[in-house]
C-alpha positions, 0 to 999 in steps of 0.5 A, spaced: 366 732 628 368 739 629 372 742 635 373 737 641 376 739 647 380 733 651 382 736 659 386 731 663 384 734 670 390 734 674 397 739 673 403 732 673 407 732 668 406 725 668 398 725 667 395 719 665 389 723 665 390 728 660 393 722 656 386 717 657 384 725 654 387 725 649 386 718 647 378 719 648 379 725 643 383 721 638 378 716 637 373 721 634 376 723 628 375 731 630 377 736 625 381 739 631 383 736 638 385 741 643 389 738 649 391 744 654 396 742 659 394 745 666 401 747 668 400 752 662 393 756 666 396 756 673 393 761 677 394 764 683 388 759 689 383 763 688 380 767 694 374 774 693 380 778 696 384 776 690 379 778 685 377 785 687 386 786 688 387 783 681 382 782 676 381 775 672 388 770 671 390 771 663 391 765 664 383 764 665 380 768 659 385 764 655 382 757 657 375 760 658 376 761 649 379 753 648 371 752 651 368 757 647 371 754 641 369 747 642 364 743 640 364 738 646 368 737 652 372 730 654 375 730 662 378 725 664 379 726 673 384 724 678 383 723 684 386 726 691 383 724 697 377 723 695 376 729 690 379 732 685 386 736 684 387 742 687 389 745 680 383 744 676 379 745 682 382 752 682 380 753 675 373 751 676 374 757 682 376 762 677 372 761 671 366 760 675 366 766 677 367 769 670 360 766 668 357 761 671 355 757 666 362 754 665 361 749 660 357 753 656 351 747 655 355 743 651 356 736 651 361 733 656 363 726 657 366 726 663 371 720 665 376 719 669 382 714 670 387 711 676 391 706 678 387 703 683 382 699 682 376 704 683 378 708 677 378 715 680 370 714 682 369 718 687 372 724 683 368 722 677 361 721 682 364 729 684 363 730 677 356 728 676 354 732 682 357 739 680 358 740 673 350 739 672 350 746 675 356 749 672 353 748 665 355 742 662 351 737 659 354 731 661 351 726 655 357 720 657 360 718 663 366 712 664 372 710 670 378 705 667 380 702 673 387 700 674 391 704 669 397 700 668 393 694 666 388 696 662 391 701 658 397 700 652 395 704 647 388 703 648 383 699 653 386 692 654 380 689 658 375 687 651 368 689 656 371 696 658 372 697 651 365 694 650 362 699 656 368 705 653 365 703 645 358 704 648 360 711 652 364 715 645 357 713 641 353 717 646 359 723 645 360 722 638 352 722 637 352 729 642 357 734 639 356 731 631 350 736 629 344 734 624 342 740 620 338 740 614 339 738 608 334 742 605 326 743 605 321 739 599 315 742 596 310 738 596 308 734 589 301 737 589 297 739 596 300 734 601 304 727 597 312 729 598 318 723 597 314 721 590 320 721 585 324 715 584 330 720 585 327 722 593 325 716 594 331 711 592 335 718 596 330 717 603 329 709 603 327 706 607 322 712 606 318 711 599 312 716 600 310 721 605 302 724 605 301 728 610 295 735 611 288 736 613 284 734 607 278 738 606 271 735 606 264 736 607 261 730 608 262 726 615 267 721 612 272 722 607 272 715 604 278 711 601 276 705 597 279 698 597 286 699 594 292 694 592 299 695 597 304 689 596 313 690 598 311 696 603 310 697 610 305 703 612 305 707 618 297 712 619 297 717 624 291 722 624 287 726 629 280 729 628 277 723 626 275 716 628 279 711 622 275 705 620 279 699 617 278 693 613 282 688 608 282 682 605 286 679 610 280 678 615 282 685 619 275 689 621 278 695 627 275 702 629 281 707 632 280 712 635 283 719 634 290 721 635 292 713 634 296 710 629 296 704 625 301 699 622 300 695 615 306 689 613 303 689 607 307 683 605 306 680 599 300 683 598 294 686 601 287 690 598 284 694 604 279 700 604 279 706 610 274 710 612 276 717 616 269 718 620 270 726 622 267 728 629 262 733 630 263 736 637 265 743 638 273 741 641 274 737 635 281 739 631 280 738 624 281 732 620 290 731 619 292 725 616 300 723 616 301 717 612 309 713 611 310 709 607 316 704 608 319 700 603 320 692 606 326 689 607 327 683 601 326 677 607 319 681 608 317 683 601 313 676 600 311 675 607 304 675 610 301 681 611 300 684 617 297 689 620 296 692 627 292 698 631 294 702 636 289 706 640 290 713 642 291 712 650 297 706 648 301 711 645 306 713 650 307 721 652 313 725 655 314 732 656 310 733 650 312 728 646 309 722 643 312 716 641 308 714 635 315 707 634 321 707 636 323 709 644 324 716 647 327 717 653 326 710 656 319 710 653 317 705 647 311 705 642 307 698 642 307 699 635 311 694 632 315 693 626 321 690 622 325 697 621 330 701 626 326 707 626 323 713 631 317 717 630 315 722 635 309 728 635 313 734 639 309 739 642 313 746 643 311 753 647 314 759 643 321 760 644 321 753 647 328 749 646 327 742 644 334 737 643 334 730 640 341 725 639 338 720 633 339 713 636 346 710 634 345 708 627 339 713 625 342 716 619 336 718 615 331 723 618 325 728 616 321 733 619 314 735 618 312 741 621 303 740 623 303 748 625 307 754 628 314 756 626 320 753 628 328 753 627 332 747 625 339 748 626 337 755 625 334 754 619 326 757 619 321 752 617 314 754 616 308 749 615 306 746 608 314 743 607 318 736 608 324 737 611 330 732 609 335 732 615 342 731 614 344 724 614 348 722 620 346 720 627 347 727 630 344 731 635 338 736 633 336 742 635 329 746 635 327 752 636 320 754 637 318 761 635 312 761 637 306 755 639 309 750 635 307 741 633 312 738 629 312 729 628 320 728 627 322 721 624 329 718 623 331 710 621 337 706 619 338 707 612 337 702 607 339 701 600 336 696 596 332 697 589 326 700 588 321 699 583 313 701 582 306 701 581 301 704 584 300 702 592 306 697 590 315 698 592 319 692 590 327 691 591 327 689 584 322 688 578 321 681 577 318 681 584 314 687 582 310 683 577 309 677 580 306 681 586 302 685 581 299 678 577 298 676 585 294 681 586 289 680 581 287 674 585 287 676 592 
């Protein structure tokens, strides 16, 4: 957490809304929290006819750079008659006509705090309706009613601090940024996260295939092969995928749809990729992860799911292919706290993603185009491995670009292989593996 900047909206000497603030800033561990006293940038009121007479206040260019310095953006309001403070109205006068964007974009929680019992609520509704347009990326809100009981060196009421707790998540998540961790090769034309070092550095990420296979004949074919200890996520495009496997599954998906395979304690399946033939088809894709199972799954029946192309919720030009975005949730069903999304971005498009609290471990494949992540250029053919925090993402598209973005809960567990088989320790591994020769 870098640079936090905590403004208590109201000029008194006793403000409890810069000490709420100062609170709010404290509770995330920035590198450094500035806590400006209003009184310290007053202004004359403004009006068009002291602009023209005097230019812009020092005293607004001085907090204008406190903006410009910061990584996110606490307001903790007061309320007068129904609104805010003449003083920080005042401010927002002036600097708006500095730039219109105020706030620079940047992640804002807005709250707000009173003695009464409504928490300065119409203040922080004000807020809501406004700063939008000021440019303030409001990710957080929240109102503390009646100050003097719910306020001792903290929140005092155990479901305020579960709703406030709820709220800093959302800040927290939005100002800490998640850059690259660096960019993989991949092992040969299309396997990355294949060394035990990547492996038990990305768990529960264990294997990642993914590329456009080059074939002449009308389907590429993959006998019947051995899983056991892994889960299995295949999305794909440009093909029909015909599946089948010892567990009794016989299933056709169509393409751009997706497939979950638990393989438990063991599964023997074989896959077709049917290529189709009219003129519109893209050409064959095929993105494959695999997951390592948690322990109390290792040795659980295995199951298997298919997701058919139209089930597959899209937004905005993102598909979800597991997990949830923005209120949107993928049918597919599986024990891990994971995201997985195809985004589709125009050129010079902006696309930014807060991972959902708890979602440290990340990567990103880019299927064509050119993007920036955290402005690192990022060409096709490479994995990126993301930093692992729970942070915001920015990506940049330089041109018409499709990447899939994944991130999970990390795990840490023991990995151990052979062949199409993970296990959280050996002992497991070989019983699974004399297992799989009756199966």
């Amino acid at each position: 957490m870098k640079t936090i900047l905590a403004i208590g909206a109201s000029s008194s000497s006793k403000s409890i809304n810069r000490t709420f603030a100062k609170w709010i800033g404290e509770q995330l561990a920035a590198e450094s929290l500035l806590v400006p006293d209003l009184n310290t940038y007053e202004m004359p009121i403004y009006s068009i006819d002291r602009e023209e007479e005097i230019g812009f206040p020092e005293a607004a260019h001085r907090l204008k750079e406190l903006i410009q310095q910061a990584d996110g953006i606490i307001i903790s309001f007061a309320e007068h008659n129904g609104a805010w403070t003449a003083a920080f109205k005042n401010l927002v006068d002036w600097l708006s006509r500095m730039e219109r964007s105020i706030w620079l974009d940047k992640p804002v929680f807005l709250a707000a705090t009173s003695p009464g019992k409504r928490g300065a609520r119409s203040s922080l509704d004000l807020a809501h309706t406004l700063m939008p347009y000021q440019g303030a990326k409001v990710v957080a809100s929240f109102s503390l009613p009646s100050w003097n009981e719910n306020f001792q060196d903290g929140i005092v009421d155990k479901d305020l601090r579960v709703s406030f707790e709820t709220e800093l998540d959302l800040f927290r998540r939005s100002v800490l940024s998640r850059g690259v961790k660096r960019q993989q090769k991949p092992h040969n034309q299309i396997q990355y996260i294949v060394s035990q070092e990547v492996r038990e550095e990305l768990q529960p990420f264990v294997f990642w295939d993914a590329g456009k296979p080059q074939i002449a004949e009308k389907e590429l074919v993959i006998p019947s092969h051995h899983h056991s200890g892994i889960g299995i996520i295949t999305y794909f495009a440009g093909s029909e995928l015909i599946h089948s496997d010892s567990a009794g599954n016989d299933t056709v998906i169509a393409s751009g749809g997706s497939q979950w395979i638990c393989a438990g304690s063991g599964i023997w399946h074989e896959e077709r990729y049917r290529k189709l033939l009219t003129e519109s088809a893209e050409d064959m894709a095929i993105y494959q992860l695999w997951l390592a199972l948690p322990p109390d799954w290792e040795q659980a029946d295995p199951a298997y799911q298919n997701v058919q192309p139209e089930e597959l919720p899209v937004l905005d030009g993102v598909k979800v292919i597991a997990g949830s975005y923005k209120g949107k949730t993928s049918p597919l069903q599986t024990p891990f706290d994971i995201t997985y999304l195809d985004v589709e971005l125009a050129g010079e498009e902006l696309f930014h993603f807060t991972s959902p609290s708890g979602q440290n471990r990340g990567i990103l494949f880019l299927k064509q185009g050119l993007i920036k992540v955290a402005g690192e250029i990022v060409e096709p053919g490479v994995l990126v491995i993301l930093q692992d925090n729970d942070g915001s993402i920015e990506i940049e598209a330089q041109e018409q670009s499709d990447f899939l973005l994944l991130t999970c809960l990390a795990t840490e567990q023991g990995i151990y292989t052979a062949g199409g088989s993970i296990h959280s320790n050996r002992e497991l591994l070989q019983q699974m593996q004399v297992k799989s020769r009756g199966l």
